[in-house]
Each structure stands twice: as C-alpha cells, then as structure tokens.
C-alpha positions, 0 to 999 in steps of 0.5 A: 500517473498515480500508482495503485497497490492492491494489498492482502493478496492471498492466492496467485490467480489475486495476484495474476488479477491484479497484475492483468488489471494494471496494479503497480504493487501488490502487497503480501501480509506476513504480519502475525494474527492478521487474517490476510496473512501468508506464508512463506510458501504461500509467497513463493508461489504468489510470486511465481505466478506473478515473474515465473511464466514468462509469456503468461502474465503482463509484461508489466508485472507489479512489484511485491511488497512485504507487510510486516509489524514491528517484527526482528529486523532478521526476520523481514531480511530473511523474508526478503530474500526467500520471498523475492521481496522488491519492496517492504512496508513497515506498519508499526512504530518501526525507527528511521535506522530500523528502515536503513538496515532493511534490505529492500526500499521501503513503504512507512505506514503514518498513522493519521489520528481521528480528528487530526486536522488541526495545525500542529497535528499537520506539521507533526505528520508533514515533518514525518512524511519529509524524514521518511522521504528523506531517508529514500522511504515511500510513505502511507498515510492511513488511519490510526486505530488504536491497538490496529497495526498496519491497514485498517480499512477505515478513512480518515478526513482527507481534507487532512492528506489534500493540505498535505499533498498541496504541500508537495508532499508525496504519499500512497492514500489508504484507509476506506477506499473502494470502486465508488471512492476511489475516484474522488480520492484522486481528484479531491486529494491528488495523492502519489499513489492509493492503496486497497485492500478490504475495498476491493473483496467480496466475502473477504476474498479479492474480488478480480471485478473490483479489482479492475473497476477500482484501476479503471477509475483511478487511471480515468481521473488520470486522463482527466487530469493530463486532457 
C-alpha cells in the first residue's frame, strides 16, 4: 500500500484531519525561516492531540516526522525527545554519518535537478537512494530549487522517479502533488509513498477536505492496482 505523509501541519485539529483521513506520517517543520514552522510547544501539543486522547483519535495514529535543515545534530536530538519525534526527515546536504548519529529513523530528502533525466543524472541519484536505503534510511525524491532547502511544492519529470522506481528502487514522491495529481503519480510513477504539503491548503492553511480527497485518491489507485 502506498504510504501518505501530510507535511506542514501547524495546528492539532490538521493533525487530528490527517490521522481521521488515514495518513501514515505527518510532518512538523522546525526548519528556521519557513512559514510552516513550529515550535516546540507548538509540537507538544500536535502531538497530544494526535497519541494523548485515547478513545478520541483513530486507532491508526500517523507517525510524526520532524523536518529539519542542516541544523547541529543536538539540536534535531533534543527535538526528538521533547517532541515525541518517530521519525526525522533531514532536507539539506546532511552526511550519511550525520544520519547515523540521529536518534530516530530517518526520512533523507534527494533533490532532483530540473532537467535531470539524463543517464548519469539517473545512476547519480539511483546511487544515492541505495547508501541511503543501505544506511536503513527512507528517501524523498523532490525538486531541487536552488537556494530552497526541504519541499518546495514544485514538480519534477516524473518520468525521472518511473526509471527510478522500475529499478526497484524505494522512494516517498513530493514536489507538486495535489487531489487532482495525485492519482496519476501513483499510477504513472508507482512510488513507495507520496508526500504533500502547499497541494492540500486553502489560503495557506490545511484544508481537512483536501486532505481526505488527496487519501482517497491514493488509496482508490491502491485498489485498482491489487483488483
């Protein structure tokens, strides 16, 4: 089944959305100078609402990422543990012994170049997705915009991630995705898993409706595929 990451979430009741609507993962920003960032208050009580109410939230609860950018690795370790972190995407140029000192599984965003599709670009990122999945790390694939660090909301030729994943290779789709994409992602690209964050807001804010239309498309190609 392909897993879903709702990214950006800024509020509980987003967070609660997300969980009700069947999300695998959802993703806290504490990158610095991004607008979706929070706190680590603002964390707390995300994840409360998400595991403190038993009885009150699906019995499926997603797991929480944390996003962070080339930060001190004491800094993502100390989020870890005030945030009730279960997992870390890591968005910059951060090292393979970087991720082996995080105190959490991690989620390594690979930066796809416009126009990347090319056979040395492919092996380049084919080479890259297999250290990481080596070293137990899940991967993102998303677009590379040049001074941008973590998701940029912009799609890449994903003719690039269908070569890739026709490799056997596994990888979370970002970069672009929205309710009315979504499904031909899936079915064009059959990645391990897609991830959205600016594709399911309304005015800059998690819209619940796109949110579990964006699910409902991804779980109906699901079905498709296993009838």
């Amino acid at each position: 089944m392909t897993a879903i990451k709702i990214c950006g979430i800024q509020r509980a009741e987003e967070a609660v959305a997300a969980a009700v609507a069947g999300a695998d993962f959802v993703g806290l920003v504490f990158v610095p100078q991004r607008r979706r960032r929070v706190t680590e208050e603002q964390a707390a009580r995300i994840v409360k609402a998400l595991k403190g109410n038993p009885g009150e939230t699906p019995q499926k609860t997603p797991q929480v990422v944390g996003l962070f950018a080339d930060q001190p690795i004491d800094e993502v370790n100390r989020h870890i543990i005030s945030c009730h972190l279960e997992r870390v995407q890591l968005c910059g140029s951060e090292s393979l012994d970087y991720c082996r000192r995080v105190l959490a599984p991690v989620i390594k965003m690979i930066h796809v170049p416009e126009g990347g599709a090319q056979d040395d670009d492919l092996d380049r990122l084919a080479e890259r997705i297999q250290k990481n999945r080596d070293a137990g790390n899940l991967v993102t694939l998303d677009r590379q915009v040049n001074g941008l660090q973590g998701g940029t909301g912009k799609s890449f030729d994903w003719s690039i991630a269908t070569r890739l994943a026709q490799a056997g290779h596994e990888f979370l789709l970002a970069g672009g995705l929205t309710p009315e994409n979504v499904a031909e992602a899936v079915r064009s690209v059959a990645p391990w898993g897609v991830d959205v964050s600016s594709g399911v807001e309304t005015g800059g804010v998690k819209d619940p409706t796109k949110i579990r239309v964006f699910i409902q498309q991804v779980r109906g190609q699901v079905r498709q595929a296993e009838s």
